[in-house]
N, C-alpha and C positions, 0 to 999 in steps of 0.2 A: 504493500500500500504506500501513495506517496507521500511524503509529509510535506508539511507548510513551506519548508526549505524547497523541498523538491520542487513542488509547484509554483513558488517565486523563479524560481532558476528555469524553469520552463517558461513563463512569463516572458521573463527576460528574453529569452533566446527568441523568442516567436517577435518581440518590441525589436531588438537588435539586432537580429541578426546575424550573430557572429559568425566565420568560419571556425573557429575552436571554442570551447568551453575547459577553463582552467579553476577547477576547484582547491583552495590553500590548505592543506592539514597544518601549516607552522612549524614543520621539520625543519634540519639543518641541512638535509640534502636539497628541501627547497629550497633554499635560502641561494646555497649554492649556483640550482638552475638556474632561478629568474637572475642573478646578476648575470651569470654568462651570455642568457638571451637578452638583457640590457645592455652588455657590450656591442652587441653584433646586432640590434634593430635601431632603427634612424626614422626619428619623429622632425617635420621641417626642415630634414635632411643634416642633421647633426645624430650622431649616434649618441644616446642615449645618458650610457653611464660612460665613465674612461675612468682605467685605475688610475691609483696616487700611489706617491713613494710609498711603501710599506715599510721600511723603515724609520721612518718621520710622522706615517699616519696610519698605522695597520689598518687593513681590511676596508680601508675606505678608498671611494668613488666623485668621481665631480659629475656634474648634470650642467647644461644648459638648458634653462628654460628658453620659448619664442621672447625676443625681445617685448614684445605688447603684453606680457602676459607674467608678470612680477610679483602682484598683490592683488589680496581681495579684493572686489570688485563691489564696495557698498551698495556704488549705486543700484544695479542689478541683484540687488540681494533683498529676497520679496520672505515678509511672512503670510504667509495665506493661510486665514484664520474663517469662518462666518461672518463673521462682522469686521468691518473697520477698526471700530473701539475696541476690542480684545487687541489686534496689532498695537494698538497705541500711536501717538505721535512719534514715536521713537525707533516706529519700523516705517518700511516701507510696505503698500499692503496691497494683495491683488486676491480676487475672488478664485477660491480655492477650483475655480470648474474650467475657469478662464487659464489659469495658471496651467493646470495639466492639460487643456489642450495644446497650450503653445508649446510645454515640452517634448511631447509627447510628438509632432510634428518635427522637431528637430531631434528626435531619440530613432525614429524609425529609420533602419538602416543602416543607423549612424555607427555600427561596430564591422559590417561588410570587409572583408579582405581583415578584420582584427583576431586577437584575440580578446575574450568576454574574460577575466580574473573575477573570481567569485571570492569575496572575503568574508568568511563568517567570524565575528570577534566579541571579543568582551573587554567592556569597558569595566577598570575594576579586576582587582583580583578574583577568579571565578571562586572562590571560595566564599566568597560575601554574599550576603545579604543585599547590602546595596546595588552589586554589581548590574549591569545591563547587558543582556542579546542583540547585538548588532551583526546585518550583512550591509556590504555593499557589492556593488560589481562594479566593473573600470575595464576603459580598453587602454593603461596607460599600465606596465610595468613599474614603473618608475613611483607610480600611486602604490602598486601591490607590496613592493618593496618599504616603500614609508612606510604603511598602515602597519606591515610586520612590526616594525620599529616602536612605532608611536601605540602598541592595542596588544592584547595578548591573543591572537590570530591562532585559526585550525581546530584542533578534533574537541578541545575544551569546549568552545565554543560551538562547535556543532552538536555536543553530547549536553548542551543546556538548551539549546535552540530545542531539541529532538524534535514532538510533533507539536511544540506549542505557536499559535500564533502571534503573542507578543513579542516580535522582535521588532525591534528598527532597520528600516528599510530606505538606502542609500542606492540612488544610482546616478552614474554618473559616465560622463564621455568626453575625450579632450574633443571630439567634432574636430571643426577645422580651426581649431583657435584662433574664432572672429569674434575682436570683443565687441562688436553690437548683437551678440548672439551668450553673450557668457550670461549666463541667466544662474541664479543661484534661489532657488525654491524651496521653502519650506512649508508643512504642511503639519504641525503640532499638534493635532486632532487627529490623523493617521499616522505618526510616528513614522514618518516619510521626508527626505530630501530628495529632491533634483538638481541636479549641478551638470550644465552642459558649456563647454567652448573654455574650459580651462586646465591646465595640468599643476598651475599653483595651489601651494596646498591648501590655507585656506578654503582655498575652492573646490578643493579634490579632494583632500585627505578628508571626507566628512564625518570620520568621528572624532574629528578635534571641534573646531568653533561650532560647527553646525549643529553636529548630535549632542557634544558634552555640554556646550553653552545656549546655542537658542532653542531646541526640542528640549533639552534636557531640563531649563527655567521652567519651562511650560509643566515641564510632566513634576516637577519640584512642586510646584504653585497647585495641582491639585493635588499630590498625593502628600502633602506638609512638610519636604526637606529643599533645600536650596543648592543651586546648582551656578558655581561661583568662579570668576574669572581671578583667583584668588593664589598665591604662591603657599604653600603646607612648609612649617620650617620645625624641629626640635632645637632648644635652646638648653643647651644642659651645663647648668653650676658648680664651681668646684666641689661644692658638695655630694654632687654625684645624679643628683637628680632631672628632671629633663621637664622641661614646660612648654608645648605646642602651640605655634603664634600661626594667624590666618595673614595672609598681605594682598592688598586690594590695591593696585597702582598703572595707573591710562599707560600708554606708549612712552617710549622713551622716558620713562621714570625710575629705572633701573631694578626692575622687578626680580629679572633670573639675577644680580649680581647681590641679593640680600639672601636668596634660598641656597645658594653658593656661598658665605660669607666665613670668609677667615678670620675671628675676630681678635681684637688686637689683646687682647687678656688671654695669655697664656692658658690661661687656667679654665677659660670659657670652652662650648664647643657649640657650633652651628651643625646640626643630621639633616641633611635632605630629603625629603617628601613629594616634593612637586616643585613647579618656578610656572608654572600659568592657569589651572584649575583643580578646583575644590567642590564634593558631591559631600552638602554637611545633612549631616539626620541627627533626631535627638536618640541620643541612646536609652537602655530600657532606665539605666539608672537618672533618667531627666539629665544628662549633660548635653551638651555639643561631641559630635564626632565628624570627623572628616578624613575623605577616603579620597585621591588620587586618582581617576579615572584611567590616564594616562598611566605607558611606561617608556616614555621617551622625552626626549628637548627639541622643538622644532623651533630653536633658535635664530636671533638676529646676529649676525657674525661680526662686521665693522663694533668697535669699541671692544669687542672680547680680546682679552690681550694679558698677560702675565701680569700687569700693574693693575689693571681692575678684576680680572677675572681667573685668579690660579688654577681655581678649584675647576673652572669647566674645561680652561686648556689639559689640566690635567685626561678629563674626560675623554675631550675628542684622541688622547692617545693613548687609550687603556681601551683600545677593542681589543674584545675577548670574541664574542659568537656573532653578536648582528653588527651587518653592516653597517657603515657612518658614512651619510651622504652630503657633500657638499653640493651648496646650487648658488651658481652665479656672482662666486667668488671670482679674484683674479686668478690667474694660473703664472706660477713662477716657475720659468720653463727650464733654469737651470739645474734644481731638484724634484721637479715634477709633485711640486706642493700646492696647495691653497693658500690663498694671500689675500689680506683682507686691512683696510685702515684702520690701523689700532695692534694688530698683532705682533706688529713690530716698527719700528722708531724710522730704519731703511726702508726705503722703496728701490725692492731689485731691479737690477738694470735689465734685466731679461725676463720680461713681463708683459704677460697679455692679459685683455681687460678683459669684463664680465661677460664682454659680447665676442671673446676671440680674436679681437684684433692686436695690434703691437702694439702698449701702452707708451704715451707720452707724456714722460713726468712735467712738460711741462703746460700742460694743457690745461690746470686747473680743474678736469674733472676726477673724482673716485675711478680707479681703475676695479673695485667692487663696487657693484651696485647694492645703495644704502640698503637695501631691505635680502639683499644676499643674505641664504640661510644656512644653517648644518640641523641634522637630523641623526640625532644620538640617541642609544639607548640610555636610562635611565640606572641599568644597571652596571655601567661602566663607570659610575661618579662613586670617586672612592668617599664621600660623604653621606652615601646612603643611608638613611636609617634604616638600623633594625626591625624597624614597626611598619615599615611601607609596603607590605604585605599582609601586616594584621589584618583579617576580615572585617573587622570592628572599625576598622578607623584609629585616630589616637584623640584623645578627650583636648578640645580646645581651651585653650586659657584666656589670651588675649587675640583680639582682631586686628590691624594695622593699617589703617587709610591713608592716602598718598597720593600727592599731586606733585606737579612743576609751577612752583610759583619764586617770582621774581619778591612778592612784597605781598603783603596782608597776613598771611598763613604763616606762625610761628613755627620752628623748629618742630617742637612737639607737644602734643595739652593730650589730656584724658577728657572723655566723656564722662560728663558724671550720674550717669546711667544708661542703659539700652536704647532707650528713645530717645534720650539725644544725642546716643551714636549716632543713630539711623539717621536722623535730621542731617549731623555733620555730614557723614558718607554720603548720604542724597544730594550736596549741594557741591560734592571734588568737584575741583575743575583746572583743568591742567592749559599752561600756556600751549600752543601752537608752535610747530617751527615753519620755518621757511618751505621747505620740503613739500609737508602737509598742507599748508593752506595757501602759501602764496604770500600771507601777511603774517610777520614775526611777533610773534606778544601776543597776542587776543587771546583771551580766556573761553575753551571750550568744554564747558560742564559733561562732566564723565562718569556718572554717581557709581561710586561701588565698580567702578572701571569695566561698568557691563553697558553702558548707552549703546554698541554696537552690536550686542550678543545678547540681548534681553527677548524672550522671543513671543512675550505677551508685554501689555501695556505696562509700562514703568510705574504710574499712580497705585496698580493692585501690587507690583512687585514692592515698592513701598508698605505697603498695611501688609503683605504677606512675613515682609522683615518684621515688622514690628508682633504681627500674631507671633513668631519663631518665639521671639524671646518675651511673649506671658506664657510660653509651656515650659522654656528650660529653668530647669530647677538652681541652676545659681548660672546667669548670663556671664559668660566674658568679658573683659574689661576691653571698652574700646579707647582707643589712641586713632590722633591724626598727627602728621609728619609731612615737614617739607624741607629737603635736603637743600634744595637749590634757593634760597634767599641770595640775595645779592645788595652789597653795600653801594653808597652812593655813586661809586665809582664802573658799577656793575660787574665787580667782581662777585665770585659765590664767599660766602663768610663762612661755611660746612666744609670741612674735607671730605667729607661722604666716602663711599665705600669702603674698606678697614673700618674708619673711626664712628660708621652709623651700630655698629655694637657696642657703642656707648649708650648712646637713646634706648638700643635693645636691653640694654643690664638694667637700667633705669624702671624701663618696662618692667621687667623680672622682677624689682627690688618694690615697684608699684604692686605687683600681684601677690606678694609673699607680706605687704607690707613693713617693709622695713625701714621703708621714706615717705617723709609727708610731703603734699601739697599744697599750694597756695590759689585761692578759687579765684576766677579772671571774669570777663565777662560773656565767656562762648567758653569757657572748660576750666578743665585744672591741671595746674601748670607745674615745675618744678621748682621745690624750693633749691635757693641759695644754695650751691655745691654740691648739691644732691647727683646732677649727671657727674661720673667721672671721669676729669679730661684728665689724669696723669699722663704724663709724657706726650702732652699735646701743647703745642704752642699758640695758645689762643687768649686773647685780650678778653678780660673781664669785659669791658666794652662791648667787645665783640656779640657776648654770649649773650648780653640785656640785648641788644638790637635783634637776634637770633628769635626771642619769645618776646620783644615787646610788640601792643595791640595798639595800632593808629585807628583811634578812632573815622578819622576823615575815609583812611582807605575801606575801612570797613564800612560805611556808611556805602561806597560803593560797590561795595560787595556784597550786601542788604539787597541791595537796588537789581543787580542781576542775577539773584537768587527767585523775587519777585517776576523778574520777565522769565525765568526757567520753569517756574510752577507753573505761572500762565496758560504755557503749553499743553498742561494735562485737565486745567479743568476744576472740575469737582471729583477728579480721580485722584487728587492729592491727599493722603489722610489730614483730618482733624489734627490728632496728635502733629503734624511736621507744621502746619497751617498755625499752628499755639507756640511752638517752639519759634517758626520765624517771626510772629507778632512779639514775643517775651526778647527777643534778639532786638529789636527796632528798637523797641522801649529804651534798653541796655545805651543805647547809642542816641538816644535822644531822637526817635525817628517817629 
């Protein structure tokens, strides 16, 4: 008899058409195959994979992606819900009937002369509770290969699928990588994406953003746990014991370089967990737990470098069993490595850019392109925690919000309570760079670092935060943080990375209460020497401008909180609606 798998995969092939059907068990002889056949197949007439030094970078691979085809594709990125208002202002939204016709017209055929890779996976240690039944299909090698990396792929997975119908259902096609064709569809009421005209991952790999972040919120929001754009970290004290922090921080905020943090106290130690999402459930004992869905880094390459990032360079060259993929790195043609801005101080003389061609140093552009990736397993970071396989999750203590702010947002202040966590995290809003928007500075509100990967209306995902924590039986302490201030002169006043596990010890010594605080007017702040900076050379000065609150800038920060809410309506809860009226007041407003 067939099962539900079966008759998906027959689906499929009757939609697609393939010439082959390739189903993944997650073997090491597969692993094997598919690079060999990504050596030797040519997508826009570039082969595939090409090896790298193996002595410089074991077991790893370089990729070119098509030039047009680098990063998600927001704008094309639809949630198709029944109504508009479930999407929210914060999606894009198309009628769920409308939506699967258009795919479905450019799906037919569209694997012809391919091969169909059938991924069945699980998201989550299959031993959980939590864990999720995922397939996708891909005519892209190159995808089946990541998904291995990034999910725990093959027979696990097909042996929880067996004959039930709840699974997630991914399909996807690079087409002819036309971006007025790259559609990216979701369908959260079918536990369904469609992702057509792309091989980036984002757009391909859809059990990363797609399943684990916009399906996944959704299916969070009815069944009561949250599904979180969040970095999972252990923080363990000389004393021996270990305290679980959540970190919630937009683009370019240095999110994988705190989940990796060496920290500058001998005697501390940062375990790795995760560096981009978090599936939190309450456990039976009423706490917070959070599981890791992921077991890979589908990393940003430029800035990773021995001075900011040890622990991941360590990484990418401690493969053991699964391949590490690099995409649209440079190539340093002297040792047949990857080269990227930041990973080293030189720029080789014998170098080609992201797109293959002969690099000219003096050209002024990245010989990487900024959003060039690597694609590593999880279990080559020799910081792994012990518990990142626990079924259970590891019990949360503290949460960590985070923005890039030039000026308003102190260093760091506590919530002083769950709801006006939520209120704070509801209103991050991270500067822009040049890159992203075109104009440098502007403040674009990012609440909870999920405004792109929310996959229902942000006003219910709001009261859904806030329902979380009237069930958990003692909330975690939330903290907001901002590395990047900068003094009159627009320098940064933070050394950030090494010396941001000072704010983290502080946090620690906030949770264990060993230090008090001084209450402000938006949080509680640290007392007088309570952070410490030993062997840091920083002005007394320095550290008051670090946490002082200007009224004036705040008042305009009041002001684009009120245009953000706007946006939702009367979908904003009460409770945040009370906290930003009690905020005005605070400031004379």
């Amino acid at each position: 008899m067939a099962t539900s798998l079966d008759l998906f995969i027959q689906e499929m092939r009757g939609l697609l058409t393939p010439d082959n059907v390739y189903i993944m068990n997650g073997s090491q002889e597969e692993a094997e195959e598919l690079v060999g056949i990504a050596q030797e197949s040519k997508v826009d007439g570039r082969i595939v994979l090409k090896k790298l030094n193996s002595d410089e970078y074991p077991n790893s691979y370089y990729h070119h992606s098509n030039p047009n085809d680098v990063a998600r594709t927001e704008q094309l990125t639809f949630v198709c819900t029944t109504s508009k208002e479930q999407a929210g202002p914060n999606n894009n939204w198309m009628e769920p009937k409308e939506a699967k016709e258009k795919m479905i017209e450019f799906f037919k055929g569209a694997m012809k002369g391919r091969t169909m890779y059938v991924i069945p996976f699980v998201m989550g240690t299959p031993r959980s509770e939590y864990a999720k039944n995922c397939v996708q299909v891909t005519d892209s090698v190159y995808v089946a290969l990541s998904m291995r990396i990034m999910s725990r792929v093959g027979k696990q997975a097909i042996e929880r699928i067996d004959n039930s119908s709840n699974f997630f259902r991914g399909i996807h096609s690079i087409g002819d990588v036309n971006p007025n064709k790259r559609f990216v569809m979701h369908f959260p009421e079918e536990n369904l994406v469609m992702s057509f005209g792309s091989g980036y991952g984002g757009n391909a790999l859809l059990g990363k953003k797609c399943y684990s972040l916009r399906i996944a919120s959704y299916l969070g929001y009815q069944e009561g746990w949250l599904a979180e754009h969040m970095v999972i970290m252990g923080v363990q004290s000389p004393e021996g014991g270990i305290m679980y922090f959540l970190g919630a921080f937009p683009s370019a905020c240095g999110k994988t370089n705190l989940t990796l943090l060496e920290p500058v106290f001998k005697d501390y130690k940062i375990w790795t967990l995760g560096d981009d999402i978090a599936w939190i459930n309450i456990g039976k004992d009423g706490q917070l737990y959070a599981i890791n869905p992921e077991s890979g880094f589908f990393g940003v390459a430029p800035g990773t470098g021995l001075s900011t990032n040890p622990v991941m360079m360590k990484t990418l060259k401690n493969n053991k069993f699964y391949p590490t993929l690099f995409t649209n790195t440079a190539i340093d043609n002297s040792n047949n490595t990857p080269w990227w801005e930041g990973v080293s101080n030189d720029i080789p003389s014998n170098l080609n850019d992201w797109q293959g061609r002969e690099y000219d140093k003096n050209s002024g552009k990245p010989a990487a392109h900024p959003n060039s990736r690597f694609t590593v397993s999880i279990y080559n970071c020799p910081t792994l925690s012990s518990e990142y396989d626990n079924p259970k999750g590891v019990p949360i203590s503290g949460i960590i919000f985070g923005g890039r702010r030039k000026d308003t947002i102190p260093l760091v202040y506590e919530a002083k309570d769950w709801s006006s966590g939520v209120f704070s995290a509801s209103t991050i809003g991270s500067e822009t760079t040049a890159a992203a928007s075109g104009q440098l500075g502007n403040v674009r509100r990012d609440p909870m670092a999920m405004l792109p990967f929310c996959g229902y209306n942000m006003g219910d995902y709001f009261q859904h935060w806030l329902n979380i924590g009237k069930r958990v039986k003692t909330p975690p302490k939330i903290f907001v943080v901002n590395w990047f201030r900068k003094d009159e002169n627009g320098k940064f006043m933070w050394p950030g990375f090494k010396d941001n596990s000072r704010v983290i010890k502080w946090m620690l010594n906030r949770i264990e209460g060993k230090v008090g605080v001084r209450e402000c007017e938006i949080g509680l702040f640290p007392q007088e020497n309570s952070i410490d900076l030993i062997d840091l050379d920083i002005k007394k000065e320095t550290m008051e401008k670090l946490l002082k609150i200007d009224r004036e800038d705040w008042k305009k920060e009041i002001s684009m909180i009120e245009e953000f809410y706007a946006k939702f309506g009367n979908k904003i809860p009460v409770d945040l609606i009370n906290h930003l009226s009690d905020l005005k007041k605070k400031f004379g407003g």
